[in-house]
C-alpha positions as CSV (number, residue, x, y, z in Angstrom):
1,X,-1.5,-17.8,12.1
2,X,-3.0,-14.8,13.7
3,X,-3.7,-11.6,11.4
4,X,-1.7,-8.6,12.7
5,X,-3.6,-5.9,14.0
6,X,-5.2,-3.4,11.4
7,X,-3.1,-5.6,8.9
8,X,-5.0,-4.7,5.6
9,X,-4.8,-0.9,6.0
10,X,-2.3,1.5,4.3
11,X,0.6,2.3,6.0
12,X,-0.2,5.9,6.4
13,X,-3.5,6.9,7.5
14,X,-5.3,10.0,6.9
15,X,-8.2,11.9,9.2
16,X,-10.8,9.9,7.7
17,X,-9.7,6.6,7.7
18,X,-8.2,7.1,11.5
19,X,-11.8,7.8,12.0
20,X,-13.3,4.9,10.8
21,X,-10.5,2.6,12.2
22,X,-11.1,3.7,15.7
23,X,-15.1,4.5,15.1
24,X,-14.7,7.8,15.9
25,X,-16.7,11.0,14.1
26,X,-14.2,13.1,11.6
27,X,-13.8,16.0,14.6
28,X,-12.7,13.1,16.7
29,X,-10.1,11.8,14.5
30,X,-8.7,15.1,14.4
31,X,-8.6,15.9,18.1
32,X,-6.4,12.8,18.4
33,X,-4.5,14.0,15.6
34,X,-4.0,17.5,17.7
35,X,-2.8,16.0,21.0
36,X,0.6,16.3,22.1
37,X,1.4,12.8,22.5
38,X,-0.3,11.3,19.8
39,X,2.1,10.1,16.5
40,X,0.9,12.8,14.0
41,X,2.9,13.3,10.7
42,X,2.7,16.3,9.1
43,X,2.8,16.1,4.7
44,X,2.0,19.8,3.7
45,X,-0.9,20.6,5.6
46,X,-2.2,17.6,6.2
47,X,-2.1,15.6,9.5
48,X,-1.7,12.0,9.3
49,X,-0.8,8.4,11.3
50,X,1.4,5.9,9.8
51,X,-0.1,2.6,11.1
52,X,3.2,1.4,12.9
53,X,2.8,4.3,15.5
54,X,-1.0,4.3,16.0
55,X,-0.6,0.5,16.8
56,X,2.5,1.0,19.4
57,X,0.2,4.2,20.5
58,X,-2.6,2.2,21.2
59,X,-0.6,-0.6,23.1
60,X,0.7,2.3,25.4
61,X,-2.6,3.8,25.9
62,X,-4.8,0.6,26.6
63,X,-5.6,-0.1,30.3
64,X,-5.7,-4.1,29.2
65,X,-2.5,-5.3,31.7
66,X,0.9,-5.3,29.7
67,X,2.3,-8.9,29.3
């Protein structure tokens, strides 16, 4: 059976581990986080991703050809 994308990560990600996920500095992660139509949650202060909606971002955002 194939392993779901990004399986064995939590299912909120902070600014550092949406960094490492997508190999991207820490200023990177956060620039994503900071655009308009990218899933950001806010907790407090803090900016996060819960997995779900980075993967259904991604799919939207890939120039691979929709099936």
């Amino acid at each position: 059976m194939p392993k779901e994308p990004l399986e064995d990560l939590p299912d909120v990600l902070d600014a550092g581990q949406l960094a490492e996920v997508l190999h991207l500095s820490r200023s990177g992660a956060y620039n994503l986080l900071n655009k308009p139509d990218f899933p950001t949650l806010r907790v407090g202060g803090k900016k996060m991703v819960m997995k779900q909606e980075l993967i259904i971002w991604m799919h939207r955002n890939t120039n691979a050809p929709k099936s």
